[in-house]
C-alpha positions as CSV (number, residue, x, y, z in Angstrom):
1,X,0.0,0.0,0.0
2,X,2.6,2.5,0.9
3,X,4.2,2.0,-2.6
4,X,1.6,2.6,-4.2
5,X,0.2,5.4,-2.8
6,X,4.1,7.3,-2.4
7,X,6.8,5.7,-4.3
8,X,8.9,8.7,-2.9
9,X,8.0,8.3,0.3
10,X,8.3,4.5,0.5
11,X,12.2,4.8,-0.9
12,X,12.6,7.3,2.5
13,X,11.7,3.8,4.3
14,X,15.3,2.9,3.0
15,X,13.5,0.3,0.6
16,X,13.8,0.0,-2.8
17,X,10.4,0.4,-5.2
18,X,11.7,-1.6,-8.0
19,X,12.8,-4.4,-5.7
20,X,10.0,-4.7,-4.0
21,X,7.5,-4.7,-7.3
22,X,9.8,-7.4,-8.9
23,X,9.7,-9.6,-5.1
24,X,5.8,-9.0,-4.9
25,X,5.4,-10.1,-8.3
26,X,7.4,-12.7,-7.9
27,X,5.5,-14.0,-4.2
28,X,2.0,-13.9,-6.6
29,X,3.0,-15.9,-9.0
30,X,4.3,-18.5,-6.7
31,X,1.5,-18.3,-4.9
32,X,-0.7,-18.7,-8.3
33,X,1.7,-21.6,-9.2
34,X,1.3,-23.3,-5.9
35,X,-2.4,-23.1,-6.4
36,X,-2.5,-24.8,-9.5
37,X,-0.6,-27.3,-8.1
38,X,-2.6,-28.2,-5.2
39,X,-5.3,-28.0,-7.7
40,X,-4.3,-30.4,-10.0
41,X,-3.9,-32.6,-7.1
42,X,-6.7,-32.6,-5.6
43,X,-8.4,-33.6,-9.0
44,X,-5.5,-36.1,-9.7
45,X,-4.7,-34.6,-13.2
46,X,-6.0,-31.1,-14.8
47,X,-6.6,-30.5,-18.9
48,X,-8.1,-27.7,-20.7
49,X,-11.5,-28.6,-19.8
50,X,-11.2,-28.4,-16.4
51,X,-10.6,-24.8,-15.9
52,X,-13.5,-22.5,-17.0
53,X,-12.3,-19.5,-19.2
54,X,-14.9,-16.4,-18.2
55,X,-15.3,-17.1,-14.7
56,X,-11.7,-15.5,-14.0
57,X,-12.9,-12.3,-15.6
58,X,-16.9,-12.3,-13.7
59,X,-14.2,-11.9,-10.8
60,X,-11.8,-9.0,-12.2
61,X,-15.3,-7.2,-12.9
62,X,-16.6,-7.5,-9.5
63,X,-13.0,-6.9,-8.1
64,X,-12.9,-3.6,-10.8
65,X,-16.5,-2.6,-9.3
66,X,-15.6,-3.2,-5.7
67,X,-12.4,-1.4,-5.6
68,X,-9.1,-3.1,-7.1
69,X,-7.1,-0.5,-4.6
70,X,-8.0,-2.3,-1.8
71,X,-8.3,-5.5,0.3
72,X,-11.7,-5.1,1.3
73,X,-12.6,-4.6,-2.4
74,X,-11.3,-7.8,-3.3
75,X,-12.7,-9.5,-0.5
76,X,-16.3,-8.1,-1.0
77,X,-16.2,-9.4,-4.7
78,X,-15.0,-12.5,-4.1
79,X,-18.0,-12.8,-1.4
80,X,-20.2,-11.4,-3.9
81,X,-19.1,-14.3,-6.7
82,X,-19.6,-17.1,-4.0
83,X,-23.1,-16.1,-2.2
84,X,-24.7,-15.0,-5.8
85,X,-24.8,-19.2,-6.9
86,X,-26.4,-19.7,-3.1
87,X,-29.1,-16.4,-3.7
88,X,-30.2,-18.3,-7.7
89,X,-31.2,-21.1,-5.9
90,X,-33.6,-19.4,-3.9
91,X,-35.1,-17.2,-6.9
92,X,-37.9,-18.0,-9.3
93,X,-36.2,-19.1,-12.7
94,X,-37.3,-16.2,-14.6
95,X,-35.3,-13.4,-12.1
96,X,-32.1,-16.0,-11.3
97,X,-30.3,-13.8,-14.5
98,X,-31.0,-10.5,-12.8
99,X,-28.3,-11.7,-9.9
100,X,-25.9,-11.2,-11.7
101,X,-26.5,-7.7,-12.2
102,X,-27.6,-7.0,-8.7
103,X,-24.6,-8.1,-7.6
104,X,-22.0,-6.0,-9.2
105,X,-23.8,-2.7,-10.0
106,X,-26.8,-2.8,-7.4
107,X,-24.2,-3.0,-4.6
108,X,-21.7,-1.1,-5.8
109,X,-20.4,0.8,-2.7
110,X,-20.9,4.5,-3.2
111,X,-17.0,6.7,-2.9
């Protein structure tokens, strides 16, 4: 947070910006690597099939919506993507498309 907000002011903290984005990236995507691999075992094997392709980028919109600056942003859209499957089942078939659209622009918090 403090790099992004004041890269000046984070290099007073004696720290290095550049060496801290290249180690942050670098925790994420072990991180994302060690996810797919405790993935893949779970399932014992993953292919193509198993991964859906637009369900990564439902998320980025919610997280885009909800704030990407933030932690409680990206904790509130990935509540939102979780409960909205639970909130369908309870709905009449013929609103259980409007969820969707509840849930990333009817709750949008207000800045």
């Amino acid at each position: 947070m403090a790099l992004n907000d004041s890269p000046a002011a984070f290099a007073t903290l004696g720290m290095s910006p550049a060496t801290t984005k290249v180690v942050v990236f670098a925790v994420s995507a072990g991180m994302a690597g060690l996810g797919g691999v405790l993935y893949a075992g779970q399932q014992g094997g993953i292919g193509a099939s198993d991964v859906q392709l637009f369900s990564s980028l439902t998320l980025l919109l919610l997280v885009s919506v909800w704030g990407i600056r933030t932690a409680s942003g990206a904790l509130a859209a990935g509540l939102g993507l979780s409960i909205t499957p639970l909130i369908e089942t309870h709905l009449p078939s013929n609103l259980s498309n409007l969820t969707g659209g509840i849930s990333v622009f009817g709750s949008a918090p207000i800045r």
